[in-house]
C-alpha positions in Angstrom: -23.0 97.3 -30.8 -25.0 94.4 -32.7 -21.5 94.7 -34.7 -19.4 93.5 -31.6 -21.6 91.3 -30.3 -21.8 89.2 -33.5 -17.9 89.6 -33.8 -18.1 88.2 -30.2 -20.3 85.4 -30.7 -18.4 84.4 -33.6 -15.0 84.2 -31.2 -17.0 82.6 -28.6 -17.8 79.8 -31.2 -13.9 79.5 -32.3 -13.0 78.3 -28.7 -13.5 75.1 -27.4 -12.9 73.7 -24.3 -10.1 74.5 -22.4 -10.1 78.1 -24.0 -8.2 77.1 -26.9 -9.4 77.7 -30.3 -10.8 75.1 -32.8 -8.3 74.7 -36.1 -8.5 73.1 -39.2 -6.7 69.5 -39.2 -4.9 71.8 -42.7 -4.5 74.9 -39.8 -3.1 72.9 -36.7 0.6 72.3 -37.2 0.1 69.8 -34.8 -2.5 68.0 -36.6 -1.4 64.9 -39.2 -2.7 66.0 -42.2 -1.0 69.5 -41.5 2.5 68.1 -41.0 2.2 65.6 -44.0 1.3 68.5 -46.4 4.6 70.1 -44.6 6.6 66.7 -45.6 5.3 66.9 -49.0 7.2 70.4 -49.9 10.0 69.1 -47.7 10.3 66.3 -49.7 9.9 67.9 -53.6 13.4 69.8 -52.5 15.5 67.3 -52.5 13.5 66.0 -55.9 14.6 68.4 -58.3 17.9 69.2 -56.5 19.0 65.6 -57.2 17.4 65.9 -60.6 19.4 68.3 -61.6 22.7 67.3 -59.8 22.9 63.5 -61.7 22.4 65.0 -65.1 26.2 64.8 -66.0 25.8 60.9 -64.7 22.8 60.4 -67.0 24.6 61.8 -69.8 28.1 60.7 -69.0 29.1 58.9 -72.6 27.6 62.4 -75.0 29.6 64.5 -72.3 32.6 63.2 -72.8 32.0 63.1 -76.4 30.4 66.3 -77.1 32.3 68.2 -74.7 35.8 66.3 -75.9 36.5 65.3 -72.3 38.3 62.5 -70.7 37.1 60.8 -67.6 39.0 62.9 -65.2 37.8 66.0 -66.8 34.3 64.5 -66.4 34.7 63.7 -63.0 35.6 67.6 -62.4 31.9 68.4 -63.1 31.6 66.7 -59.6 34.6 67.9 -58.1 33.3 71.7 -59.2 30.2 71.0 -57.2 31.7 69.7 -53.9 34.6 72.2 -53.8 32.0 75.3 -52.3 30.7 72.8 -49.9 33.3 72.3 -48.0 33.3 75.4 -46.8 29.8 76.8 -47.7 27.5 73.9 -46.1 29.1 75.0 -42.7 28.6 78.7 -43.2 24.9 77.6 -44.8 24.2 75.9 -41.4 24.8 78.9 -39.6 23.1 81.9 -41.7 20.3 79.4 -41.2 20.4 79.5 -37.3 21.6 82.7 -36.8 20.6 85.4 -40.0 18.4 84.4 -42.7 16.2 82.2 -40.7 15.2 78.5 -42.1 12.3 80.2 -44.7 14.7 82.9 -46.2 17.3 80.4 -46.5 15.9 78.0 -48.8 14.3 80.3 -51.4 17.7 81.3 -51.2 19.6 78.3 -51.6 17.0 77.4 -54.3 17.6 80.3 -56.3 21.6 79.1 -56.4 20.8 75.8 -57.4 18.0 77.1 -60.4 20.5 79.5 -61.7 23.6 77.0 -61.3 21.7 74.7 -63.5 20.9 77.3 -66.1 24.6 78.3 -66.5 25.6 74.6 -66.3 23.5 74.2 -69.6 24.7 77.3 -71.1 28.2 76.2 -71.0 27.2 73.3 -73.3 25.6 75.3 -75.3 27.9 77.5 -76.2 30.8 74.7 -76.3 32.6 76.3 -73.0 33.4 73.6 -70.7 35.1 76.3 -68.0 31.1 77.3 -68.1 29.7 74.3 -67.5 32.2 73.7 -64.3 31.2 77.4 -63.4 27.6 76.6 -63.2 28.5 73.6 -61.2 30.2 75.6 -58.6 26.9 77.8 -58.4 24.6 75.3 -58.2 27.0 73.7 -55.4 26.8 76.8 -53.3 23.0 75.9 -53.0 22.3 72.7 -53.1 23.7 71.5 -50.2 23.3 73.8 -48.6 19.3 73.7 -49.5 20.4 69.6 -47.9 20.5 71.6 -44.6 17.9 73.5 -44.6 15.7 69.8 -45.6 17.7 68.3 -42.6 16.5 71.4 -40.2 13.0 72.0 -41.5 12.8 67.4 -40.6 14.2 67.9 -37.0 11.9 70.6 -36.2 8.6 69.0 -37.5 9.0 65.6 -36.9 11.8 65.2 -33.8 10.3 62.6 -31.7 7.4 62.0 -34.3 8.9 59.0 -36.1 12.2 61.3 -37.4 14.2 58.3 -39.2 11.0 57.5 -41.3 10.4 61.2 -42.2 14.5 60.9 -43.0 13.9 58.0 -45.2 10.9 59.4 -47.0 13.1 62.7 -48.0 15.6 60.3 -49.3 13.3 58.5 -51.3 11.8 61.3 -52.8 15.5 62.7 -53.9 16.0 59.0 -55.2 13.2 58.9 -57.5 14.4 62.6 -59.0 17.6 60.6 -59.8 15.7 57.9 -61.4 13.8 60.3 -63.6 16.7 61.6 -64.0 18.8 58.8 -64.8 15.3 57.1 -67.5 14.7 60.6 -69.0 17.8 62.5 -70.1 19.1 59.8 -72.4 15.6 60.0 -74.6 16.1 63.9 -74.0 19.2 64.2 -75.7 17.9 61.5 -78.9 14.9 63.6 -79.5 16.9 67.0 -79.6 19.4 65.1 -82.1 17.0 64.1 -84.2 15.3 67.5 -84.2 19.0 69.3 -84.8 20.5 66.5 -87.2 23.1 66.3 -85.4 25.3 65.4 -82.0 27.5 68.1 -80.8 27.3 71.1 -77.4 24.4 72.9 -79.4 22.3 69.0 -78.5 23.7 68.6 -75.5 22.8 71.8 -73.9 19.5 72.0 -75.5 18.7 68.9 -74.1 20.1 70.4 -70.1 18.2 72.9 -70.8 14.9 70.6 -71.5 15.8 68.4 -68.2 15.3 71.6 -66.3 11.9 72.0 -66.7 10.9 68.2 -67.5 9.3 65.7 -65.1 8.1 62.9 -68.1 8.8 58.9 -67.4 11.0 56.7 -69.7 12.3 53.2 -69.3 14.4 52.4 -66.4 18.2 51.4 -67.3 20.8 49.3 -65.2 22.9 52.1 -63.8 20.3 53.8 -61.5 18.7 50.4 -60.1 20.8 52.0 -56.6 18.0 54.5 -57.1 15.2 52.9 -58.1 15.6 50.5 -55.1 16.2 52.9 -52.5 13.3 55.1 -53.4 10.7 52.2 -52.1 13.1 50.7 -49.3 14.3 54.2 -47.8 10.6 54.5 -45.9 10.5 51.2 -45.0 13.7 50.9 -43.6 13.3 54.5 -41.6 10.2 52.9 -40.4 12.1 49.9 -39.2 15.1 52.1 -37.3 12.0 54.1 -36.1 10.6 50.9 -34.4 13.9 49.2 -33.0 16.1 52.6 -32.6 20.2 50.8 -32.4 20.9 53.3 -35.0 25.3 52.9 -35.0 23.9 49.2 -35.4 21.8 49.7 -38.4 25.0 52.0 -39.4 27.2 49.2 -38.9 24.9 46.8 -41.1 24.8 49.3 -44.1 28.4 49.6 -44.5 29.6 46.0 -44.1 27.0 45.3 -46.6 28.5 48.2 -49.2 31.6 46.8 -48.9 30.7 42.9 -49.8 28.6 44.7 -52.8 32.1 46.4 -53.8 34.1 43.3 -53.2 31.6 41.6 -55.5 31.7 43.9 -58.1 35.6 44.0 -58.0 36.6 40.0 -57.5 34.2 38.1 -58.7 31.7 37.5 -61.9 28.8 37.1 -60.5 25.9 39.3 -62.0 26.4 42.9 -61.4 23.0 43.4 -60.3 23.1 41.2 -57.2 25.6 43.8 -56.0 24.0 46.3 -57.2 20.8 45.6 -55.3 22.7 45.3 -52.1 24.4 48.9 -52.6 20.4 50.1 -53.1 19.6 48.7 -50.0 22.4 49.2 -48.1 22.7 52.8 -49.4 19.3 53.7 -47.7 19.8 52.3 -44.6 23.0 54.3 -44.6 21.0 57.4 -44.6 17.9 56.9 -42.5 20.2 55.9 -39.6 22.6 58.2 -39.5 21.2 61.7 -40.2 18.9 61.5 -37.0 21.5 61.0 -35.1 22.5 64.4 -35.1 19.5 65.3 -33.6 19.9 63.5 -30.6 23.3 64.7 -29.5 22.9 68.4 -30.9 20.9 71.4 -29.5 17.8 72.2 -31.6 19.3 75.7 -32.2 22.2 74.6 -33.6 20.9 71.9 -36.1 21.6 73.8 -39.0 25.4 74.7 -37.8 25.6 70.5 -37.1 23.9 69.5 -40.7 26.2 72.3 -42.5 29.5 70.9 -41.2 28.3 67.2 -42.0 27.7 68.1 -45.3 31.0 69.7 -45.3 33.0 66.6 -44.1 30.9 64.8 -47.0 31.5 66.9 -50.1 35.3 67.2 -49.0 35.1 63.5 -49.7 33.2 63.6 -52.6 35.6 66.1 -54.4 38.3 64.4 -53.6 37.1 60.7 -54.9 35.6 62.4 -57.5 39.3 63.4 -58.5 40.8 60.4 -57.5 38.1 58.0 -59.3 38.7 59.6 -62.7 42.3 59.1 -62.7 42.4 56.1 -62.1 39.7 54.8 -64.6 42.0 56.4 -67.1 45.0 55.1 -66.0 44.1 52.2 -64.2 41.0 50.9 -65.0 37.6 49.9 -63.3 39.1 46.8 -60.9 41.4 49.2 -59.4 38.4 52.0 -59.1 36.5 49.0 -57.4 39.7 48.5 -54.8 40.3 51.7 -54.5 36.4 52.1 -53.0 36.4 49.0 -51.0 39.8 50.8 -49.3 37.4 54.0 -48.6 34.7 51.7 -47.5 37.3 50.2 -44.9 38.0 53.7 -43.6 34.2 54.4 -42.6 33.7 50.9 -41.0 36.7 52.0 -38.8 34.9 55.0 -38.2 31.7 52.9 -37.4 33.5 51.1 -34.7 35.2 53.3 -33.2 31.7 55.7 -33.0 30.3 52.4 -31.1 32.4 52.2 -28.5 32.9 55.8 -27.8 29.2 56.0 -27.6 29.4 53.2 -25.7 31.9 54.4 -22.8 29.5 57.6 -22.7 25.8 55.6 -21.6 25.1 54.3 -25.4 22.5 57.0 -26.0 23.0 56.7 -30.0 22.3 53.0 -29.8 19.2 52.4 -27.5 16.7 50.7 -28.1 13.3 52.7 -29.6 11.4 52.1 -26.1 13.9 53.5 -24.3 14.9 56.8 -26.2 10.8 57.5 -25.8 11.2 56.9 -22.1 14.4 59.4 -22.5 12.5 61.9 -24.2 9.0 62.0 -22.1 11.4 62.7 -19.0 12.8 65.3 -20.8 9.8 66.6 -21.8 7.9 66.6 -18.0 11.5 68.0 -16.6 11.0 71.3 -19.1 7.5 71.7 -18.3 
């Protein structure tokens, strides 16, 4: 008896008023603290994904040499990567919502993209370039897919709770993994030479096999300032679309400004970085205004479907301009890479338009203001309850 009545009095002192029960702020997934811990794991997925997916970019030039490629067949290492996603994000998006749930689904996922990585690094090592573009197709079949289940896990913690700043902050963190990246794998690949004596597949996929486990800082370089500028400015800018909402605006913004940094870089001779900056910039805003928006048009239960098939459009793209792009460095040159991606940059501010006015014609719910969606959404709310 004095058992259950100290088992009681115990209970009695975990209630508070109202009759709910006291938590932890680190217990009460509705508390701050609680849901930034939650963004913190949310965030380190996309950091080693991306790590892992620029290493061919960081290590372009001893690829090509080493592997005796041209830059088409480098730009298949890419293509090898997007080709299962334009398919398998879709189907990812829906064995989310519907079988394995959003928890199994990312130690899934993750698993593909650990093991793609490991077989991507074998192939160097053992001088088998079919191998290396196998373990790209594997580590395909997660990581976007693992993009999904970041995009879900977002929605469903932070919908309504400042979503295009949470949006921004996993992009930032998948920036800097690039950055690391991008600074590390270069001083990777030296110190395994000089350890070896020598250049050649054994190096190159000792050194892949190094950047898997690695995290270590090295000097920044010129080709990933895109990175190293839309780590800081991804946050900041969600925050901004967070305060003034007109997301196909913002949208808008971010690809007019992509393609004056194109035309730059193709018809003029002004310093690269200038443009360079502006793709950082423009990149990031890109991306914390247009991933919410599926949330507001799309049921929560079928976020995962919506996310899989937008990462399907996007790596369709990406395999095919992956193609495309190494051609016609080989046969054309850079100025007619740079034309051909202010073409493509054309097509998507087409697409920005016409999304404007449709959304338009249909009460402009994608372009409100910040104040107003709130208003939206606390109606919403008191209607449900």
């Amino acid at each position: 008896m004095a058992g259950a009545a100290e088992t009681q009095s115990l209970l009695d002192e975990s209630v508070h008023r109202g009759g709910r029960p006291t938590r932890s702020p680190l217990g009460d997934p509705e508390h701050l603290c609680h849901r930034i811990i939650v963004l913190v794991f949310m965030c380190f997925l996309g950091f080693g994904s991306y790590f892992c997916y620029d290493n061919p970019a960081a290590l372009q030039k001893q690829v090509i040499k080493d592997m005796r490629l041209n830059t088409s067949g480098f730009m298949q290492l890419y293509a090898w990567y997007s080709w299962p996603n334009v398919f398998l994000c879709f189907v990812g998006g829906f064995l989310l919502d519907r079988v394995f749930g959003i928890r199994l689904g990312t130690i899934i996922f993750s698993l593909f993209v650990c093991g793609g990585q490991v077989i991507f690094a074998l192939g160097a090592l053992v001088d088998r370039v079919w191998l290396m573009e196998l373990g790209r197709f594997v580590f395909g079949i997660g990581g976007e897919s693992l993009a999904v289940a970041q995009n879900t896990y977002a929605v469903n913690w932070f919908k309504g709770k400042e979503l295009n700043l949470v949006f921004g902050l996993q992009l930032s963190m998948a920036r800097v993994g690039s950055t690391v990246n991008m600074n590390i794998m270069g001083w990777v690949y030296k110190q395994v030479k000089t350890t070896l004596g020598h250049a050649g597949p054994t190096t190159l996929g000792t050194a892949l096999m190094i950047g898997c486990s690695s995290s270590r800082s090295s000097t920044s370089r010129p080709r990933s300032i895109v990175y190293i500028l839309s780590a800081p400015a991804s946050p900041v800018l969600g925050l901004l679309v967070d305060k003034t909402g007109k997301n196909i605006t913002w949208v808008l913004c971010a690809v007019v400004t992509t393609l004056l940094a194109h035309m730059m870089l193709a018809f003029t001779f002004w310093n690269p970085w200038i443009a360079m900056v502006i793709l950082g910039m423009s990149y990031s805003l890109l991306a914390c205004a247009l991933w919410p928006m599926v949330a507001f048009v799309v049921p929560e239960h079928q976020l995962g479907t919506a996310y899989g098939f937008m990462q399907s459009i996007q790596n369709l793209g990406l395999a095919l301009i992956s193609m495309a792009a190494g051609v016609i460095v080989d046969r054309r040159g850079y100025l007619f890479l740079e034309v051909f991606f202010c073409f493509c940059v054309c097509v998507a501010l087409v697409a920005v338009v016409m999304l404007y006015f449709v959304d338009f014609l249909r009460g402009g719910e994608l372009n409100i203001s910040a104040s107003s969606r709130a208003k939206q959404q606390k109606a919403t709310s008191v209607e449900s309850e």
